[in-house]
N, CA, C and O atoms as a Maestro MAE file, in Angstrom:
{
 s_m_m2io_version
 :::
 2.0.0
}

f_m_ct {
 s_m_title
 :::
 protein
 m_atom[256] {
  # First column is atom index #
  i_m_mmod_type
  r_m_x_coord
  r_m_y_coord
  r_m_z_coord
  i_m_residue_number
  s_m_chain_name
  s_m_pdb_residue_name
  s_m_pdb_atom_name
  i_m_atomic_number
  :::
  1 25 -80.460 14.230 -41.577 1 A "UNK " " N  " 7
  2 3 -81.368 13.114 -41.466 1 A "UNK " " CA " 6
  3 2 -82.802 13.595 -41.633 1 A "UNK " " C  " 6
  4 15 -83.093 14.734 -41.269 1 A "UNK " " O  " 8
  5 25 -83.697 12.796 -42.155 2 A "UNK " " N  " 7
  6 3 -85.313 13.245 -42.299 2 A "UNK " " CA " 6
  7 2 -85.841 12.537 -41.263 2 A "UNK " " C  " 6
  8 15 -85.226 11.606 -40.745 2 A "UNK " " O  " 8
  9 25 -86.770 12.840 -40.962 3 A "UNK " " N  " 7
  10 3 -87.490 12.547 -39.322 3 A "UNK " " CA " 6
  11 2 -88.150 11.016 -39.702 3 A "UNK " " C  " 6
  12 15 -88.264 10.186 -38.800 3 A "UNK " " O  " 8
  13 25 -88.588 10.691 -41.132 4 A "UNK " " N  " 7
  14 3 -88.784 9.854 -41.170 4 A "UNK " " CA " 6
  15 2 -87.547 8.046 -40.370 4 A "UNK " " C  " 6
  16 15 -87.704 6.944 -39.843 4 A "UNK " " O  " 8
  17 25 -86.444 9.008 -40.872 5 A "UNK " " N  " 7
  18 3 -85.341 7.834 -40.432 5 A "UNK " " CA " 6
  19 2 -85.098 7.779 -39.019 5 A "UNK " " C  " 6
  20 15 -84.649 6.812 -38.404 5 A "UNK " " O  " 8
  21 25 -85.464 9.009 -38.508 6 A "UNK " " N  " 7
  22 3 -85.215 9.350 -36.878 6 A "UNK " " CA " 6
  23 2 -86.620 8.469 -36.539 6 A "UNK " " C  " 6
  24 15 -86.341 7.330 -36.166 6 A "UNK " " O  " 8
  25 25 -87.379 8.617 -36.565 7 A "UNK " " N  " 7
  26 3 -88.388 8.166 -36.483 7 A "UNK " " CA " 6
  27 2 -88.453 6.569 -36.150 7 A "UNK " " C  " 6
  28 15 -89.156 6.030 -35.296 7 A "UNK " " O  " 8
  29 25 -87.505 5.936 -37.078 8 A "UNK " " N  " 7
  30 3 -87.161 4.583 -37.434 8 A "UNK " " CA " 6
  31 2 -86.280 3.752 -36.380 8 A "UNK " " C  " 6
  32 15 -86.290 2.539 -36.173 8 A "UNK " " O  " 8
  33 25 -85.308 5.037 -35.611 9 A "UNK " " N  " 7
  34 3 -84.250 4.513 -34.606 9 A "UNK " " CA " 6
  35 2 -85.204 4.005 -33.650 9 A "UNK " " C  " 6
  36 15 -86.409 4.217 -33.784 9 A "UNK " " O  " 8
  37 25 -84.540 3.096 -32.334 10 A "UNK " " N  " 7
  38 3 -84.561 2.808 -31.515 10 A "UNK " " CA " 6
  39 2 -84.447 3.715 -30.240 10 A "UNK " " C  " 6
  40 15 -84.408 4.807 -30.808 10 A "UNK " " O  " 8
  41 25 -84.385 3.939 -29.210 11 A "UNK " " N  " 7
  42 3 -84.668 4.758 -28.091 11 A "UNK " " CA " 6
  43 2 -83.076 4.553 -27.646 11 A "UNK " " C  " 6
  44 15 -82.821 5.132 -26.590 11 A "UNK " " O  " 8
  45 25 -81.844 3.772 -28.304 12 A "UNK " " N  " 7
  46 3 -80.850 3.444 -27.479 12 A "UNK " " CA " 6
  47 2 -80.366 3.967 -28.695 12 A "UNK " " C  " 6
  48 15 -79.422 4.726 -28.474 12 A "UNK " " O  " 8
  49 25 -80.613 3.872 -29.778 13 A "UNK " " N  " 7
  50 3 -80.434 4.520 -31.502 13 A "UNK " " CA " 6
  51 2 -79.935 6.328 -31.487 13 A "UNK " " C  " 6
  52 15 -78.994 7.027 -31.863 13 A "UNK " " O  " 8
  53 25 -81.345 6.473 -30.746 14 A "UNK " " N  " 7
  54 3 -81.478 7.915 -30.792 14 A "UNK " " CA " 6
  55 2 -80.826 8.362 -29.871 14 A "UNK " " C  " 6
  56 15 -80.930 9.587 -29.801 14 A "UNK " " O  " 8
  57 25 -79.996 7.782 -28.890 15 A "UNK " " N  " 7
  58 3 -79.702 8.541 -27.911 15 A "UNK " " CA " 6
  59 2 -77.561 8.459 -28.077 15 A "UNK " " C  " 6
  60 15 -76.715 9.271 -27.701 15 A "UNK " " O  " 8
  61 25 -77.438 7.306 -28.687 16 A "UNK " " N  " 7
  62 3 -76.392 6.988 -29.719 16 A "UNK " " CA " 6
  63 2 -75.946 8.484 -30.546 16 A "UNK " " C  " 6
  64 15 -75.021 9.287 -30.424 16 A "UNK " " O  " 8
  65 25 -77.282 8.346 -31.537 17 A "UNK " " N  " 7
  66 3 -76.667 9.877 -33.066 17 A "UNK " " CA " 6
  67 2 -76.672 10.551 -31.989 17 A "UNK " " C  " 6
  68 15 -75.483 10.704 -31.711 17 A "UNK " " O  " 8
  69 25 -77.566 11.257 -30.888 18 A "UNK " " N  " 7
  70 3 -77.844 12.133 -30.577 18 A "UNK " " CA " 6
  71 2 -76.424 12.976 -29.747 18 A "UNK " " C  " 6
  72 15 -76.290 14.200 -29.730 18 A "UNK " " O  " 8
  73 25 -75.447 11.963 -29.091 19 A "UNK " " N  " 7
  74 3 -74.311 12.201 -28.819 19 A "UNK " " CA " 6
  75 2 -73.009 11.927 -30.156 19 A "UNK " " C  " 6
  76 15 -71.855 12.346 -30.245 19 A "UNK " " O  " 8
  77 25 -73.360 11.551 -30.539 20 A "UNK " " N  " 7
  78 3 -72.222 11.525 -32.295 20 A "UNK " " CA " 6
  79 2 -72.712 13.139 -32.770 20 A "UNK " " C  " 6
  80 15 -71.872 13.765 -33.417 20 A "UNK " " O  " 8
  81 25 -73.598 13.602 -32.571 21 A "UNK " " N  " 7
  82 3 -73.912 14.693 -33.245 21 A "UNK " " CA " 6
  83 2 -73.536 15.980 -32.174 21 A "UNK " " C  " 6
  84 15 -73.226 17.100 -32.580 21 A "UNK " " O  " 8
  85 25 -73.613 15.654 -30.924 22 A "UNK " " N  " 7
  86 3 -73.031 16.739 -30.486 22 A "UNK " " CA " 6
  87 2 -71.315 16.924 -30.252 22 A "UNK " " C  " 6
  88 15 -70.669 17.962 -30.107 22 A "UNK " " O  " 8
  89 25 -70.972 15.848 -30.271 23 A "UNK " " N  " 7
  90 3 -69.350 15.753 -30.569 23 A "UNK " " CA " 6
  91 2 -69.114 16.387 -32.229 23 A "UNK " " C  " 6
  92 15 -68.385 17.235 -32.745 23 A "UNK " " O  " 8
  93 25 -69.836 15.745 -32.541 24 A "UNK " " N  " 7
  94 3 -69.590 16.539 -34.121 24 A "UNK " " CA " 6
  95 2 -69.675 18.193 -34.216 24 A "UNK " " C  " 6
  96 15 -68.819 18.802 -34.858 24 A "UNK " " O  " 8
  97 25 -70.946 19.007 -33.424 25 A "UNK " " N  " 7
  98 3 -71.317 20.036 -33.222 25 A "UNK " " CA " 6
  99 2 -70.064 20.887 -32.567 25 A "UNK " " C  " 6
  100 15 -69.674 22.012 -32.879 25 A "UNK " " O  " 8
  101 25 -69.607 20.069 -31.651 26 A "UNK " " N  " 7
  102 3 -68.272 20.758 -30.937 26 A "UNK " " CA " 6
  103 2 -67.472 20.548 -32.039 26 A "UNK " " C  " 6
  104 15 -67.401 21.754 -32.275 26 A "UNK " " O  " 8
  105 25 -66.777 20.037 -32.960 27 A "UNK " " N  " 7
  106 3 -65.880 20.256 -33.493 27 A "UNK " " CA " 6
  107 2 -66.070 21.256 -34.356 27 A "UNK " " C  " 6
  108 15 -65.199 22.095 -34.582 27 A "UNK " " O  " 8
  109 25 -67.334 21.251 -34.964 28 A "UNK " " N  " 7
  110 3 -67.394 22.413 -35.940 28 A "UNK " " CA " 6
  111 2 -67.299 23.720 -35.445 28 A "UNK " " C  " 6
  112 15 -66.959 24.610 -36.225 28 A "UNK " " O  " 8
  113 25 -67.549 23.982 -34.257 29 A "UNK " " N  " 7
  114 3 -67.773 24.963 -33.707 29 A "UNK " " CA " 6
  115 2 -65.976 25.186 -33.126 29 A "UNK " " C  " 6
  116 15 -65.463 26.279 -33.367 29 A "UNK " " O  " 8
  117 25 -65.297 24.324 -32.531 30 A "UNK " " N  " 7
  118 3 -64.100 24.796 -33.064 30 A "UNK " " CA " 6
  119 2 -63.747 25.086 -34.076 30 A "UNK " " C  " 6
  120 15 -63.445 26.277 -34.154 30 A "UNK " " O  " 8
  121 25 -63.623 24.480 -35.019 31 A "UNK " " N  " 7
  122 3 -63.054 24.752 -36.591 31 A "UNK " " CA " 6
  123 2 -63.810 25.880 -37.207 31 A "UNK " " C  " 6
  124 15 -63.471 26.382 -38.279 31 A "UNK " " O  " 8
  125 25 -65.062 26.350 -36.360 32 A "UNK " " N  " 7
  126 3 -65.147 27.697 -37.327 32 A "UNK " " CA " 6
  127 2 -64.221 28.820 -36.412 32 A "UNK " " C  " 6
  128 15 -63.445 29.615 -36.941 32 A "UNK " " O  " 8
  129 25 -64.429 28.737 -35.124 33 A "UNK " " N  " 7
  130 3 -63.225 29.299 -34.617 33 A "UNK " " CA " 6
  131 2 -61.870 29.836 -35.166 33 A "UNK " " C  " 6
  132 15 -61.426 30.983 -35.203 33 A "UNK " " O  " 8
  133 25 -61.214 28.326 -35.692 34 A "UNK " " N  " 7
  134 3 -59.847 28.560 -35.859 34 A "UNK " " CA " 6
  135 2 -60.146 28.844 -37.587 34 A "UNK " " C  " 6
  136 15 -59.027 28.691 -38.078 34 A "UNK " " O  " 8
  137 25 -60.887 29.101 -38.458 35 A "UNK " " N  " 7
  138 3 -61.212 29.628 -39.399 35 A "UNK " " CA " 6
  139 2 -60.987 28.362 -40.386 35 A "UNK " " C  " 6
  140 15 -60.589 28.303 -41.549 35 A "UNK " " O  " 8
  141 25 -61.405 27.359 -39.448 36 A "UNK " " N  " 7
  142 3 -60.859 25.648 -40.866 36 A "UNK " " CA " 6
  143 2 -62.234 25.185 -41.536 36 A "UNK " " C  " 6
  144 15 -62.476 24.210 -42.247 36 A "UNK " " O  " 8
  145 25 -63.314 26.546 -40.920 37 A "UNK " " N  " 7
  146 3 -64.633 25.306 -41.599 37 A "UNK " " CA " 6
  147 2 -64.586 25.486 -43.295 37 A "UNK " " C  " 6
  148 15 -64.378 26.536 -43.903 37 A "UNK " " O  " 8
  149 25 -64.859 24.057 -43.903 38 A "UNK " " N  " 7
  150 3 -65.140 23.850 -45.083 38 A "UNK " " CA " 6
  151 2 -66.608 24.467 -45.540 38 A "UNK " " C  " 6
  152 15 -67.033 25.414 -46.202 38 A "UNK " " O  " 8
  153 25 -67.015 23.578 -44.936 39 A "UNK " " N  " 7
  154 3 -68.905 23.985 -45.006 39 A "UNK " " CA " 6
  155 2 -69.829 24.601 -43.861 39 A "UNK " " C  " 6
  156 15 -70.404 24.242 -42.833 39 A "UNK " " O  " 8
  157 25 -69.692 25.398 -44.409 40 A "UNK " " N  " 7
  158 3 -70.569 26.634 -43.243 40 A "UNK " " CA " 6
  159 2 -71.722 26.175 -42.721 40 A "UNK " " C  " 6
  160 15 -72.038 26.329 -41.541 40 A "UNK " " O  " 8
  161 25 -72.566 25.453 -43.777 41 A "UNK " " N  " 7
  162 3 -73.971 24.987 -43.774 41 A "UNK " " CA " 6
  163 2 -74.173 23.681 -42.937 41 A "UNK " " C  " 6
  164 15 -75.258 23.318 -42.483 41 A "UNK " " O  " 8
  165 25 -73.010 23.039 -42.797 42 A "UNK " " N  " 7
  166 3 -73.057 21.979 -41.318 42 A "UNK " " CA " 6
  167 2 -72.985 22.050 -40.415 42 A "UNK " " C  " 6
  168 15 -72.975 21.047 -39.700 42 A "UNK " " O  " 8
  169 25 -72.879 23.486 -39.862 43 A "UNK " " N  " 7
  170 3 -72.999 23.519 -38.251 43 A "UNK " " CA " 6
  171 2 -74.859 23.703 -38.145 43 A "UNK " " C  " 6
  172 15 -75.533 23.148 -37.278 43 A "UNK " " O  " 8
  173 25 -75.451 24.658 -39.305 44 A "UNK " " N  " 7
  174 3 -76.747 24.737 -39.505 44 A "UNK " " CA " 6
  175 2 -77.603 23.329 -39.201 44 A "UNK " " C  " 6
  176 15 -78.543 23.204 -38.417 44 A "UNK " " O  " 8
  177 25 -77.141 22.551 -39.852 45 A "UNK " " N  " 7
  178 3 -77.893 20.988 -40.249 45 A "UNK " " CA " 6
  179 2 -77.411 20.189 -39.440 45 A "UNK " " C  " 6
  180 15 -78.012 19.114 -39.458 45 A "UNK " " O  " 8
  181 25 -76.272 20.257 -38.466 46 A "UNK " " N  " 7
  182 3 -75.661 19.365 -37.227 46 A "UNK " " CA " 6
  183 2 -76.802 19.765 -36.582 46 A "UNK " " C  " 6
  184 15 -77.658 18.901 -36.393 46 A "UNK " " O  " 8
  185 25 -77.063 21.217 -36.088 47 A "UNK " " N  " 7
  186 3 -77.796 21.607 -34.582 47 A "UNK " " CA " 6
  187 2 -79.791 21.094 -35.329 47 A "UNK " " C  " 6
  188 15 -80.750 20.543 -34.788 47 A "UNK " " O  " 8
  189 25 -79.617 21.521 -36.392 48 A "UNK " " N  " 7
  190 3 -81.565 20.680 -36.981 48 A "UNK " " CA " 6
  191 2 -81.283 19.540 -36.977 48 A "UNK " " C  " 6
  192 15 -82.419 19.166 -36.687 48 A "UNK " " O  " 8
  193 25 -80.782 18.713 -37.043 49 A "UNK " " N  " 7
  194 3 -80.740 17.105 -36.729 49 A "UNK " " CA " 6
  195 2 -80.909 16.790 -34.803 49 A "UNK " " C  " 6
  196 15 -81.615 15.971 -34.215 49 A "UNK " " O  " 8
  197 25 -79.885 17.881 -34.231 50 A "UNK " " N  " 7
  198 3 -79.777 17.172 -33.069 50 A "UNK " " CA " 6
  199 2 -81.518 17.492 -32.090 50 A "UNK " " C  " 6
  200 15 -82.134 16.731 -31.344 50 A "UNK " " O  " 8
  201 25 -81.914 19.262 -32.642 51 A "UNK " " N  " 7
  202 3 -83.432 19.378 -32.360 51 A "UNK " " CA " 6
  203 2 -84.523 18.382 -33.056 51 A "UNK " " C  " 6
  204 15 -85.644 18.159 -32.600 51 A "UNK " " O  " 8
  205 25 -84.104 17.958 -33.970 52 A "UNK " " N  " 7
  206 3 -85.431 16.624 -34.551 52 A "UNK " " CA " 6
  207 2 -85.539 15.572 -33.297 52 A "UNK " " C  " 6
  208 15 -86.546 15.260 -32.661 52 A "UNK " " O  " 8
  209 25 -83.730 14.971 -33.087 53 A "UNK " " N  " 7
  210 3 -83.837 14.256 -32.342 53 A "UNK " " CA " 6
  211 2 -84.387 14.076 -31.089 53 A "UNK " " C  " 6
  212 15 -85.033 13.121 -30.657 53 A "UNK " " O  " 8
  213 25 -84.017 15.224 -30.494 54 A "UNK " " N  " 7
  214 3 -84.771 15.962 -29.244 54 A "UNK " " CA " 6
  215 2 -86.103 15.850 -29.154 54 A "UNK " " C  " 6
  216 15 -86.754 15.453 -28.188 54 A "UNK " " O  " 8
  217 25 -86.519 16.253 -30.302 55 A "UNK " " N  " 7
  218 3 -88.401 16.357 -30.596 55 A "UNK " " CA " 6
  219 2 -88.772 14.882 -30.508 55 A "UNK " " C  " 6
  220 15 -89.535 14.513 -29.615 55 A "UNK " " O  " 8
  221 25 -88.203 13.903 -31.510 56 A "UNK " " N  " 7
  222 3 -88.579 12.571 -31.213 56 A "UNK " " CA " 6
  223 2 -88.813 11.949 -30.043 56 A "UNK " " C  " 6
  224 15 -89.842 11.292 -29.887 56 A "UNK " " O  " 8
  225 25 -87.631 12.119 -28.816 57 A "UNK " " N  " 7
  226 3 -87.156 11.655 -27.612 57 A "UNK " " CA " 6
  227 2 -88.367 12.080 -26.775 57 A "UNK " " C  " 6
  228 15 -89.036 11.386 -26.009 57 A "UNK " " O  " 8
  229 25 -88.485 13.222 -27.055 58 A "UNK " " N  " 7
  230 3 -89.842 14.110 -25.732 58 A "UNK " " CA " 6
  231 2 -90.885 13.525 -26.681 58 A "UNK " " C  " 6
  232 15 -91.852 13.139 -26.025 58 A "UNK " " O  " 8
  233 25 -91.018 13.342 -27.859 59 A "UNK " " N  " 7
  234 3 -92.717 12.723 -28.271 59 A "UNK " " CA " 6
  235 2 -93.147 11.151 -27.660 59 A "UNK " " C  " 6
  236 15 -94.246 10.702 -27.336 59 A "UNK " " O  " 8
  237 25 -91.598 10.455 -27.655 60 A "UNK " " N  " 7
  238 3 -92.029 8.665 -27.304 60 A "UNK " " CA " 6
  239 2 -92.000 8.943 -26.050 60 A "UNK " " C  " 6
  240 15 -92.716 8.187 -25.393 60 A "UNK " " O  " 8
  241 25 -91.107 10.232 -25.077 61 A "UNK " " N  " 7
  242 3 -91.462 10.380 -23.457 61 A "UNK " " CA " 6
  243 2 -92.864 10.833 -22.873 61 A "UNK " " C  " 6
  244 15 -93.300 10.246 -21.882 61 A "UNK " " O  " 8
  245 25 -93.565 11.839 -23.448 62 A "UNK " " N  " 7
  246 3 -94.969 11.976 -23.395 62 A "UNK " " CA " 6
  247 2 -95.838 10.930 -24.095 62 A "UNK " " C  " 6
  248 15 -97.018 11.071 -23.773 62 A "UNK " " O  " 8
  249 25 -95.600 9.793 -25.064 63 A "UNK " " N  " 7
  250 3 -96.915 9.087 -25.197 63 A "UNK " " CA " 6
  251 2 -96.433 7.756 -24.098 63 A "UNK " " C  " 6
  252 15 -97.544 7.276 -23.876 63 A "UNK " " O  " 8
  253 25 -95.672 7.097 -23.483 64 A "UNK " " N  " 7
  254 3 -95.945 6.714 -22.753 64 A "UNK " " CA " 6
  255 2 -96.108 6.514 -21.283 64 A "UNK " " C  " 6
  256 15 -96.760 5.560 -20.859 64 A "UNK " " O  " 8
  :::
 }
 m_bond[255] {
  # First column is bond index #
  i_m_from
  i_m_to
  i_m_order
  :::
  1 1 2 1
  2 2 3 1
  3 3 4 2
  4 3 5 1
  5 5 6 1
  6 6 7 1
  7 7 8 2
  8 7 9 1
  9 9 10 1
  10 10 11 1
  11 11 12 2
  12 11 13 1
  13 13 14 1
  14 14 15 1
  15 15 16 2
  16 15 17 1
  17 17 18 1
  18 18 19 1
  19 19 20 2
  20 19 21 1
  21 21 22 1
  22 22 23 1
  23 23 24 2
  24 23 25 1
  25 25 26 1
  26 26 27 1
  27 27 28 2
  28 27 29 1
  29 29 30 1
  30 30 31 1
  31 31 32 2
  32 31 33 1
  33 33 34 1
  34 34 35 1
  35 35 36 2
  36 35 37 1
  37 37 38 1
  38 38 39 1
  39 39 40 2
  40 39 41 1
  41 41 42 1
  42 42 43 1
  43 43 44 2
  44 43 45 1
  45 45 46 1
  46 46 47 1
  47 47 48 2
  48 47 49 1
  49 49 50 1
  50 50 51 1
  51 51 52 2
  52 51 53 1
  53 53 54 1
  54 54 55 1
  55 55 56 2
  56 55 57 1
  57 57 58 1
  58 58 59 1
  59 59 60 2
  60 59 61 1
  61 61 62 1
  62 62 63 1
  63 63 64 2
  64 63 65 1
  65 65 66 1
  66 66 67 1
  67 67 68 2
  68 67 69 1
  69 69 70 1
  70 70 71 1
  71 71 72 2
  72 71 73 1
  73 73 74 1
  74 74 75 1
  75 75 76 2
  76 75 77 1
  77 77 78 1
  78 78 79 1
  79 79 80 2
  80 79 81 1
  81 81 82 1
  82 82 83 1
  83 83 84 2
  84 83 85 1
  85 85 86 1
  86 86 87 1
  87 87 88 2
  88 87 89 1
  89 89 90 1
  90 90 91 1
  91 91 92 2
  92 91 93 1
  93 93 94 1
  94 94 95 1
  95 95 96 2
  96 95 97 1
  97 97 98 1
  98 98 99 1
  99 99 100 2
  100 99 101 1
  101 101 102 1
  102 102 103 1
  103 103 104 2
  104 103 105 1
  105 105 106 1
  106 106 107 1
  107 107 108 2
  108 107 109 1
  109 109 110 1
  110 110 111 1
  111 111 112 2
  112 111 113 1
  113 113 114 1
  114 114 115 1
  115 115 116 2
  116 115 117 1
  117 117 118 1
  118 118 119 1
  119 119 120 2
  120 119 121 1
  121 121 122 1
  122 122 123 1
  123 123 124 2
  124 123 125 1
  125 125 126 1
  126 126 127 1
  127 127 128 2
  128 127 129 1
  129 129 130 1
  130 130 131 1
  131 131 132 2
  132 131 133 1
  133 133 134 1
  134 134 135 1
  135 135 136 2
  136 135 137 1
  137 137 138 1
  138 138 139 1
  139 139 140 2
  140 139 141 1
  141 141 142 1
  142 142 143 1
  143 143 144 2
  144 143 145 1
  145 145 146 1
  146 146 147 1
  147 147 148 2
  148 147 149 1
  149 149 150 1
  150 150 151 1
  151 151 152 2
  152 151 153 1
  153 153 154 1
  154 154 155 1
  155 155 156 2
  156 155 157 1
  157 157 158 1
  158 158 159 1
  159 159 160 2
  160 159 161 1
  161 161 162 1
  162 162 163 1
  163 163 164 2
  164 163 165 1
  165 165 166 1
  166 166 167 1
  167 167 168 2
  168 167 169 1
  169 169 170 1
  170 170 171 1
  171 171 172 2
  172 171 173 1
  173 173 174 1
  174 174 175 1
  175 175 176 2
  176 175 177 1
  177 177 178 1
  178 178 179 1
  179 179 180 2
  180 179 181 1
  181 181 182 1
  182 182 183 1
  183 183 184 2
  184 183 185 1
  185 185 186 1
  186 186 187 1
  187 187 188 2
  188 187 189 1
  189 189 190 1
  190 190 191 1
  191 191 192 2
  192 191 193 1
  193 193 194 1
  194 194 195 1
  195 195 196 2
  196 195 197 1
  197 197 198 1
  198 198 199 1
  199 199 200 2
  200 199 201 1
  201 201 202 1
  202 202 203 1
  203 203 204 2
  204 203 205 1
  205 205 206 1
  206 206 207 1
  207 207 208 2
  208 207 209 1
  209 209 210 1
  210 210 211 1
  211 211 212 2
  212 211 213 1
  213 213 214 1
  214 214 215 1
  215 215 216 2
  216 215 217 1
  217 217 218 1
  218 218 219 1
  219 219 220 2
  220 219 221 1
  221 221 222 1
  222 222 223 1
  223 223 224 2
  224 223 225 1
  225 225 226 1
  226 226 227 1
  227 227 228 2
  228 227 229 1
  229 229 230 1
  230 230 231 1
  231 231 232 2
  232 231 233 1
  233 233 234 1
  234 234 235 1
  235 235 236 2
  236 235 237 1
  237 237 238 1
  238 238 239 1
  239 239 240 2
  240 239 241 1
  241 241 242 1
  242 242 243 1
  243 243 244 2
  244 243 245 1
  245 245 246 1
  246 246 247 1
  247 247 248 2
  248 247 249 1
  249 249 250 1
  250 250 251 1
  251 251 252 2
  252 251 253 1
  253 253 254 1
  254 254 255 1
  255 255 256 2
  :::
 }
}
């Protein structure tokens, strides 16, 4: 995701992907385990999506 679209969610939005993405994160992280990962480069871009999100969450918690 680009921060622009994160940017775009809702506060109930972001907190939504933000758990779809760590369920997702656990699976990959099994499956590289059991040696099933397809794409190596999505556990990379699961965990930078779920820190964008993070960053968003603490920026709308410090401005108001």
């Amino acid at each position: 995701m680009k921060i622009e679209e994160i940017r775009a969610l809702t506060k109930d939005e972001l907190h939504s992907r933000l758990e779809e993405l760590r369920v997702e994160l656990f699976n990959l992280r099994f499956q590289k385990s059991k040696n099933l990962l397809d794409r190596k480069d999505r556990l990379r871009l699961v965990r930078r999506d779920i820190a964008r999100i993070n960053t968003i969450i603490n920026e709308n918690t410090h401005r108001q």
